[in-house]
C-alpha positions in Angstrom: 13.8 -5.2 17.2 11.6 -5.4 20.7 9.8 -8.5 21.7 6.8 -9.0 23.4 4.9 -12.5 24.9 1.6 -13.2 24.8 0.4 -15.9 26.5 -2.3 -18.2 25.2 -4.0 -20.9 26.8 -4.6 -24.9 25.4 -7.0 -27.1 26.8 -5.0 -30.3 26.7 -7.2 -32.8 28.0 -8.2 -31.8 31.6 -5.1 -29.4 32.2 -4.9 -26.3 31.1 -1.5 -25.3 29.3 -0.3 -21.5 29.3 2.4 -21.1 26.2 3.9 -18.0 25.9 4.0 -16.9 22.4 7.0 -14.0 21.0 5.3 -11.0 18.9 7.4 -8.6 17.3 7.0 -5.0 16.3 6.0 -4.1 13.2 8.3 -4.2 10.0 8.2 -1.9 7.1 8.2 -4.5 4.0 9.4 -3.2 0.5 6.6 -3.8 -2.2 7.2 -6.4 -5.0 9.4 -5.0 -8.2 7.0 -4.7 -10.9 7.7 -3.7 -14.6 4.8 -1.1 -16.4 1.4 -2.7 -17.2 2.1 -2.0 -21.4 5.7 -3.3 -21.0 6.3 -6.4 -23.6 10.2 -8.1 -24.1 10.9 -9.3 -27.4 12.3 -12.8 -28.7 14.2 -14.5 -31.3 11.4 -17.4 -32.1 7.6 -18.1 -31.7 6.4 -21.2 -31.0 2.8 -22.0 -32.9 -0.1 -24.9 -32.7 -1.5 -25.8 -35.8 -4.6 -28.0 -36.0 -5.4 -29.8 -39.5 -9.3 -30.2 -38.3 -9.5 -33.1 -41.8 -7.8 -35.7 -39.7 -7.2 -33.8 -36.0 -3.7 -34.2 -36.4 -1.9 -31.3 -34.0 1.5 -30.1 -35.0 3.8 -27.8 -33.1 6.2 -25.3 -34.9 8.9 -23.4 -33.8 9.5 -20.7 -36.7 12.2 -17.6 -36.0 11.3 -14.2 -36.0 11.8 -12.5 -39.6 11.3 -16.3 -41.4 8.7 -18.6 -42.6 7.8 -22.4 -42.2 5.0 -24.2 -44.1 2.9 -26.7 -43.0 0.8 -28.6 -45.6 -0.5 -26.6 -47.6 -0.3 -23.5 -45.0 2.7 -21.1 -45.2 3.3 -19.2 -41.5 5.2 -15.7 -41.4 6.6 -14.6 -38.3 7.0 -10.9 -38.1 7.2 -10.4 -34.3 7.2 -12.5 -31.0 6.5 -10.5 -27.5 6.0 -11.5 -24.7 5.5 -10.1 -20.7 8.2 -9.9 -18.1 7.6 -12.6 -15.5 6.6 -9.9 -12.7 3.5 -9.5 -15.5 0.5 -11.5 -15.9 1.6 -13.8 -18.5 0.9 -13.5 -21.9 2.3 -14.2 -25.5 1.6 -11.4 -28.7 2.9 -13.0 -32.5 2.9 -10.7 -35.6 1.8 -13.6 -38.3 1.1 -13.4 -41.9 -1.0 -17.2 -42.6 -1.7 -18.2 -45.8 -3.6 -21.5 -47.6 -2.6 -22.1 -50.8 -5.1 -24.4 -51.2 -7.7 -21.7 -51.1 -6.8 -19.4 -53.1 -10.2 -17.1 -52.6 -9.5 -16.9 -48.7 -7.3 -13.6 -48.1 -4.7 -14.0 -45.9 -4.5 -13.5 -42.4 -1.8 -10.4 -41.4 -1.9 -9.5 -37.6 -1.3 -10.2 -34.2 -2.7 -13.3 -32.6 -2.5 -13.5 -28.6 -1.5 -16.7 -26.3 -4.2 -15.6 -22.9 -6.7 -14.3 -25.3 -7.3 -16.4 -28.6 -10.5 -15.2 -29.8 -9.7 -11.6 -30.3 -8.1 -12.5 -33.7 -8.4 -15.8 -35.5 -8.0 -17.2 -38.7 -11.0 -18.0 -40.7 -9.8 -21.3 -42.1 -12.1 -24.3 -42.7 -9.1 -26.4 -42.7 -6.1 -24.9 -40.1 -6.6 -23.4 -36.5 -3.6 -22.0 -35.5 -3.3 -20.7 -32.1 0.3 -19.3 -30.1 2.0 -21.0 -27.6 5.0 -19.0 -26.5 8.0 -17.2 -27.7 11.7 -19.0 -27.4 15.0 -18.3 -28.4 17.5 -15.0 -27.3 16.0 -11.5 -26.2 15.7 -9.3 -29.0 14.0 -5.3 -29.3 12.1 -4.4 -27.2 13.2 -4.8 -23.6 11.8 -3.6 -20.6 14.6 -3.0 -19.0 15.9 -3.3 -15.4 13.2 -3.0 -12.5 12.7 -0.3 -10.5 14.2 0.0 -7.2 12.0 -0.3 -4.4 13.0 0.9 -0.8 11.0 -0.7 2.3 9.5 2.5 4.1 11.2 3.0 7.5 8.4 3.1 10.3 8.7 5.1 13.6 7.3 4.2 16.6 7.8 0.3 16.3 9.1 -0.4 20.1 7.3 -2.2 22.3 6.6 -0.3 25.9 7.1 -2.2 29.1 3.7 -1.8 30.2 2.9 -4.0 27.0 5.7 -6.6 27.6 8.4 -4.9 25.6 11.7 -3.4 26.3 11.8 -0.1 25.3 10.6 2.7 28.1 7.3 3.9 28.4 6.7 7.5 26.4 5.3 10.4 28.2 1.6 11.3 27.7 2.3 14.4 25.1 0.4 17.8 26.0 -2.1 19.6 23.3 1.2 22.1 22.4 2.9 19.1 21.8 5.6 18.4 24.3 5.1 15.9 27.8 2.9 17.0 30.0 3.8 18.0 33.2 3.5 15.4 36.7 3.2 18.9 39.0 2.6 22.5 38.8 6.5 24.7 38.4 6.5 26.8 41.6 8.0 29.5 39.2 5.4 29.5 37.3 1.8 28.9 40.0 -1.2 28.4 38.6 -3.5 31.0 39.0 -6.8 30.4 41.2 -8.8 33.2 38.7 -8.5 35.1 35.8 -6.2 38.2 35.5 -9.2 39.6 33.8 -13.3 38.7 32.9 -13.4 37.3 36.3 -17.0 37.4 38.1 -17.5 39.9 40.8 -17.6 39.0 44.1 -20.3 38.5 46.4 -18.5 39.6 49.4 -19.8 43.1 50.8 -16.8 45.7 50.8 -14.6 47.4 53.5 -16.3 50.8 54.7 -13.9 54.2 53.5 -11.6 55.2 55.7 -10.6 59.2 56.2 -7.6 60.0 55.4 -6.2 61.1 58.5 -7.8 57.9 60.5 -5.7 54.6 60.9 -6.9 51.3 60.5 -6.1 50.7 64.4 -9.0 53.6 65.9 -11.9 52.6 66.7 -14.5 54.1 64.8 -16.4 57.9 66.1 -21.0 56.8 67.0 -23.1 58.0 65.0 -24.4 61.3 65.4 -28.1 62.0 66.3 -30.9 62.5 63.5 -32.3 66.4 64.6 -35.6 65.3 63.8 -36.1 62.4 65.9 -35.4 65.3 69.2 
């Protein structure tokens, strides 16, 4: 990996202090491992809150998926506990069936209650709140199953010339067919000074004809006298 410096100036006090400071090139960084958005990881146990609001007392129940516990006079199912991976946004979902047996004319409550978001579904006891806390206990169906693997994307180009402090030798400035251009003309190939073809016509009056059987060395014959003008 090529270095550069960069120096930077501190005012300390009346002097001035020049530090150099080391950049590197850039680094192609792998993004973090995450799990789906609707991916939810199953547990043995869910742990509840339940609220008596009579005399505020606050009791915390731990009840194992497939079982029941009762609390007064409230009996708590537990069908399911889910919760999200840790790579997730954290949040608890508990299948409960809730039931009062001291109020016999309330139905009971059957559904799923949520940690993050508590007022979606709540049950309509006068007496009991009930609210989730987390699940506990050994992984159970579903699972998410192992991350995805992520590769850090390789960059090109990531030297640092010379001209810019770096190590690594200075690139040619590329032509518009691609490839460097060239510091001088090839003498195998000259430039040309016009066109081949479409070029402008010249300004330049042309050579007079020549006879056939005169040289370009002779000089050439006067001109003969206009009859008229004797």
């Amino acid at each position: 990996m090529m270095k550069r410096y960069v120096g930077v100036a501190l005012l300390c006090g009346a002097a001035e202090v020049f530090l150099p400071i080391a950049a590197q090139a850039a680094v192609g960084v792998a993004p973090p491992a995450m799990y789906p958005a609707a991916t939810w990881q199953g547990q043995s146990q869910a742990v509840l809150r339940v609220l008596d609001r009579l005399d505020g007392h606050l009791e915390l129940l731990t009840v194992p998926v497939g079982g029941s516990a009762t609390y007064r006079s409230l009996s708590v199912g537990v069908e399911a506990c889910v919760t999200r991976p840790q790579t997730l946004a954290t949040d608890t979902g508990v299948l409960l069936h809730l039931k009062d047996s001291s109020d016999p004319q309330r139905p009971s409550f059957d559904g799923w209650m949520l940690a993050q978001e508590p007022s979606v579904a709540t049950y309509g006891s006068p007496l009991y709140d009930v609210r989730v806390v987390s699940c506990a206990g050994v992984p159970t169906a579903p699972q998410a199953g192992p991350l995805p693997v992520v590769k850090a994307p390789v960059l090109a180009g990531t030297e640092v010339p010379v001209e810019e402090g770096g190590d690594a030798p200075a690139s040619p400035p590329a032509s518009a067919s691609g490839g460097p251009v060239p510091l001088a003309p090839d003498s195998h190939n000259p430039i040309p000074l016009a066109p081949s073809y479409g070029a402008a016509p010249s300004l330049a009056p042309a050579a007079p004809a020549q006879s056939p059987g005169q040289s370009s060395g002779q000089p050439l014959p006067p001109p003969q006298a206009d009859p008229g003008l004797e």
